[in-house]
C-alpha positions as CSV (number, residue, x, y, z in Angstrom):
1,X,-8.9,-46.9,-32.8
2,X,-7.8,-43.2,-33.4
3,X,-5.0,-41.7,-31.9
4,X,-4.9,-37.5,-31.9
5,X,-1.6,-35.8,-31.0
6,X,-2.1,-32.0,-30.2
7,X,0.9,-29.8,-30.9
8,X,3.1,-29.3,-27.9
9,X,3.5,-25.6,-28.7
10,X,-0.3,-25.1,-29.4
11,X,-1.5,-26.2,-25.8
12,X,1.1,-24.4,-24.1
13,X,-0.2,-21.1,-25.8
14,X,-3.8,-22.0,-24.3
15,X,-2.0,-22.7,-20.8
16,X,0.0,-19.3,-21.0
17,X,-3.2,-17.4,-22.1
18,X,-5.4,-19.3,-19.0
19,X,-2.7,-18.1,-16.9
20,X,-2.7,-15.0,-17.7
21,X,-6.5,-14.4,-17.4
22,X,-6.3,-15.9,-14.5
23,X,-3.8,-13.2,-12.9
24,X,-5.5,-10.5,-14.8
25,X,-8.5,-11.3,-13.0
26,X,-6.7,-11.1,-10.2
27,X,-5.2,-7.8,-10.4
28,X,-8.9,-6.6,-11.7
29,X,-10.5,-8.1,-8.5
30,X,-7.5,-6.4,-6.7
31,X,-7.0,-9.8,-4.5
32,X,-3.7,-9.7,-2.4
33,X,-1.9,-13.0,-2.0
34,X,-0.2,-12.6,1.1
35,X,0.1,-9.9,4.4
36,X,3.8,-9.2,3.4
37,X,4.7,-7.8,0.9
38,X,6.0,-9.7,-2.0
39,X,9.4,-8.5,-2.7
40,X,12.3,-11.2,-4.0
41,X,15.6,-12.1,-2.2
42,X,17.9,-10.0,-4.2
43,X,15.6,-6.9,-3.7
44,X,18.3,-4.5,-2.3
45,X,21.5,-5.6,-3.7
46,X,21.5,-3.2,-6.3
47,X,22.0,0.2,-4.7
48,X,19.6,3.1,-4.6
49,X,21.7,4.7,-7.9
50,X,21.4,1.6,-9.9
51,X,18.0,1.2,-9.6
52,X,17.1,5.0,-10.7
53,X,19.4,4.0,-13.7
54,X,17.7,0.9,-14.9
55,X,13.9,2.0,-14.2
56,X,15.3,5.4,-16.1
57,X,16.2,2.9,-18.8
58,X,12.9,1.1,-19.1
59,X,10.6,4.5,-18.8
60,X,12.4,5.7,-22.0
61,X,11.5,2.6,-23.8
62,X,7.7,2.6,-22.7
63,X,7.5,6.1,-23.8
64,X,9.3,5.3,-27.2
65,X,7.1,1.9,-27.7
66,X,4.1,4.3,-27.4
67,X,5.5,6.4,-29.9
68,X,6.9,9.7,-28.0
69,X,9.4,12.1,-28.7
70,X,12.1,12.3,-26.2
71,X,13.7,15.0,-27.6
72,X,11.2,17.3,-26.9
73,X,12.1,19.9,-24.3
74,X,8.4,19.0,-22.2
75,X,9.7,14.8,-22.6
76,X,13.3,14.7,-22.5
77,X,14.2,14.6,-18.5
78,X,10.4,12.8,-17.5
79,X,12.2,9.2,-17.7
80,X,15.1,10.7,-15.0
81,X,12.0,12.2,-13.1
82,X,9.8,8.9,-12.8
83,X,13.0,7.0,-12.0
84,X,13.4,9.2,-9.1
85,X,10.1,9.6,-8.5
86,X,9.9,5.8,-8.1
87,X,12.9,4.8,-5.9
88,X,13.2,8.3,-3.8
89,X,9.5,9.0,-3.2
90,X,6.1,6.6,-4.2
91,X,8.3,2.9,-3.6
92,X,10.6,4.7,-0.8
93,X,8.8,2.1,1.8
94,X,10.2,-0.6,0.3
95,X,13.5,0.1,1.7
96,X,13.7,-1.0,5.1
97,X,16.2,1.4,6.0
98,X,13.8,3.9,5.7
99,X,11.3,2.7,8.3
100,X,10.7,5.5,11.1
101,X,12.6,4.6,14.7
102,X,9.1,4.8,16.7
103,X,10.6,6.0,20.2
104,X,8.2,4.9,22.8
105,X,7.9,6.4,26.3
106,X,6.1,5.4,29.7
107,X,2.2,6.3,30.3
108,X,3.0,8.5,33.6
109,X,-0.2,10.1,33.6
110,X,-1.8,6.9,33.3
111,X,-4.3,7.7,30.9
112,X,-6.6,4.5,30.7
113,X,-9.1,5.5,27.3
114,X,-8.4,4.9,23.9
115,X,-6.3,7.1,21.7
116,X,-7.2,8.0,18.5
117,X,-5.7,9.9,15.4
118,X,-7.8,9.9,12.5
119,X,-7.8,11.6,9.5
120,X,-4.3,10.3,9.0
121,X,-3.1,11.1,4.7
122,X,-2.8,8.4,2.9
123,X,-1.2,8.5,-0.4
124,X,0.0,4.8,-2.0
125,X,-0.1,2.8,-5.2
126,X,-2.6,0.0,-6.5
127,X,0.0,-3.0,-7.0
128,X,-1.7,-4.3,-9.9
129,X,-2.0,-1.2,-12.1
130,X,0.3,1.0,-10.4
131,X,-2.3,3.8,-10.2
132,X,-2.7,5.7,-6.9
133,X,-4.6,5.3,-4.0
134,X,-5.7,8.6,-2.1
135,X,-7.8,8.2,1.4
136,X,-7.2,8.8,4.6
137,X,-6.0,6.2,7.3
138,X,-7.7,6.3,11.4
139,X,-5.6,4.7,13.9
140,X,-6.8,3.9,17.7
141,X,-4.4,1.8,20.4
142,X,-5.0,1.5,24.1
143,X,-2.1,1.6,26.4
144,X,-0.9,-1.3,28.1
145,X,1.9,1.0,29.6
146,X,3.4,2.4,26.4
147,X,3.1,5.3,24.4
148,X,4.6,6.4,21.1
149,X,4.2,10.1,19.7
150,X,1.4,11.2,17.7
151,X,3.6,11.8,14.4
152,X,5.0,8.6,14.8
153,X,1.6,7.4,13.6
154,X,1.5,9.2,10.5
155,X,5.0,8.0,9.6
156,X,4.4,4.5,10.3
157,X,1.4,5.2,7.6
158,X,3.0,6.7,5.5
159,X,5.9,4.2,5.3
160,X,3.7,1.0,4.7
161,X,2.0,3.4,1.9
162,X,5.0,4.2,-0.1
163,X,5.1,0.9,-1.6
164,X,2.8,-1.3,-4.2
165,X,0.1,-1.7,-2.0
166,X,-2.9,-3.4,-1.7
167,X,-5.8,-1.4,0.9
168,X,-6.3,-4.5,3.2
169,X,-2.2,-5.7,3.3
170,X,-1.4,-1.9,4.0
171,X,-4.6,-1.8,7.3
172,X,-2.6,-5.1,8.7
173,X,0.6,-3.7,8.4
174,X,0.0,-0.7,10.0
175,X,-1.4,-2.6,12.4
176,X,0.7,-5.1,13.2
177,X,3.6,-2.6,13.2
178,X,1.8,-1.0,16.2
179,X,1.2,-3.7,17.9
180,X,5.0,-4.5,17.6
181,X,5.7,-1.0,19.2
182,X,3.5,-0.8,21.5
183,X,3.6,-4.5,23.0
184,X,-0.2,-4.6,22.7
185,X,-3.1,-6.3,21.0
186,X,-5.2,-3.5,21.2
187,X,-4.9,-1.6,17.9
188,X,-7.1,-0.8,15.1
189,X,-7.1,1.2,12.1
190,X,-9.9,1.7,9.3
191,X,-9.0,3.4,6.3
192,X,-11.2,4.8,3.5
193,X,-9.5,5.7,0.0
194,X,-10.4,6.2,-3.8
195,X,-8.3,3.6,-6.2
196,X,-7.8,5.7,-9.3
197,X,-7.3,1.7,-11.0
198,X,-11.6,2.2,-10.4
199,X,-12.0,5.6,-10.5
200,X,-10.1,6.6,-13.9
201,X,-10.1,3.0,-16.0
202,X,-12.0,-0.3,-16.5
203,X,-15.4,0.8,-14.6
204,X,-14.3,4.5,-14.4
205,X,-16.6,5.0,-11.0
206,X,-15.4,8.3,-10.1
207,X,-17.4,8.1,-6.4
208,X,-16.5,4.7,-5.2
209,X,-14.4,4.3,-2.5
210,X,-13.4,1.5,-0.5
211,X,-13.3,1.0,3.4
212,X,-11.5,-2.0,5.1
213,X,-10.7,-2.5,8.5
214,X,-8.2,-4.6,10.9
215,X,-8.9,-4.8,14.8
216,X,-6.4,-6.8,17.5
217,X,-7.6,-7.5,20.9
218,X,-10.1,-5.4,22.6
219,X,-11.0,-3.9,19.4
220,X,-12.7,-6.9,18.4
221,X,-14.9,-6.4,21.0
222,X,-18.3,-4.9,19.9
223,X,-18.3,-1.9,22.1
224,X,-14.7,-1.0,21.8
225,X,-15.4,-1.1,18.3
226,X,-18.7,1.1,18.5
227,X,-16.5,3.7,20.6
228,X,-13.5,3.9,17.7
229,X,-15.7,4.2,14.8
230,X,-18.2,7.1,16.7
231,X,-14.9,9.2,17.5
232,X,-14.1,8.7,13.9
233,X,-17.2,10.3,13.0
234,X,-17.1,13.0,15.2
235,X,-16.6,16.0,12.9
236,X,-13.4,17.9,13.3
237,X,-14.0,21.6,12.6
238,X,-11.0,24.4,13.6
């Protein structure tokens, strides 16, 4: 009878490296794990100042691992600007202080159709290579009584894009958000957008894009649905 004892240390490393294929795979086949976004409890105890400070930190070593000169005039501030750039203006969604008041008001002239604002911008960032995404969002709701203002659409966009994003998560969001507002099922939004984690690395496709979709309530009838999409393709020349 023979008895083999495997180093401890030498079957972790071929657990760590399965692991880690495994997520990579994951991030490759740009799979979202959950509708919310993953942020951990302590996310905002550090203040808006502190963060800028310790991303700031962490740029500077990236760019001196890779071998650049921060003390060149073109170098020397970028770490300060990405650190900005990152809390202030691409990641500013994920403070929830900075989610737009959507005032909503009563349908007095009873308008009974669908509303739809397409062509909505959408600029956010792939979650798994932090590259960005660049499409454009198209939102439809029919009123149950309720109203919200037309920018109030962008900005609810626009809020659920400035964040680590994945294209499906950020359609449900958006979504869900209006459903919220609105007190209604009946909201759909389709979105179309390049991921530059495609378009400028691994398969460097430079004409993909990618479409995804979430409908509530009547929307997920077939003819509501037919009457969204034709309005989004009606062209919009001015």
């Amino acid at each position: 009878m023979y008895i083999f004892a495997f180093p401890k240390r030498g079957i972790q490393m071929k657990l760590d490296r399965t692991l880690e294929e495994h997520f990579e795979d994951i991030g490759n086949d740009h799979v979202s794990s959950s509708e919310q976004t993953p942020m951990r409890k302590d996310a905002f105890v550090l203040s808006e100042e502190e963060k800028i400070e310790r991303i700031r930190q962490n740029v500077r070593e990236i760019m001196l691992t890779l071998g650049l000169d921060l003390e060149d005039d073109s170098l020397k501030g970028t770490p300060d600007r990405v650190a900005k750039m990152y809390v202030k203006e691409v990641f500013g969604g994920l403070e929830p202080k900075k989610k737009p008041n959507s005032s909503t008001f009563e349908n007095k002239y009873k308008y009974g159709e669908m509303l739809v604002e397409k062509n909505i911008t959408v600029y956010s960032t792939c979650e798994h290579h932090l590259l960005p995404i660049v499409g454009k969002a198209h939102i439809a709701y029919i009123s149950n009584g309720t109203v919200v203002g037309l920018s109030k659409m962008n900005r609810i966009v626009d809020y659920f894009a400035k964040r680590p994003q994945v294209q499906e998560r950020l359609n449900i969001q958006i979504v869900k958000e209006l459903q919220e507002v609105l007190g209604t099922k009946d909201v759909a939004c389709v979105i179309d957008a390049k991921h530059l984690c495609v378009n400028s690395r691994g398969i460097r496709d430079v004409d993909s894009s990618t479409v995804t979709a979430e409908y509530g309530g009547k929307f997920k009838e077939e003819a509501t649905r037919r009457e969204f999409l034709d309005y989004i393709n009606l062209e919009t020349n001015f």
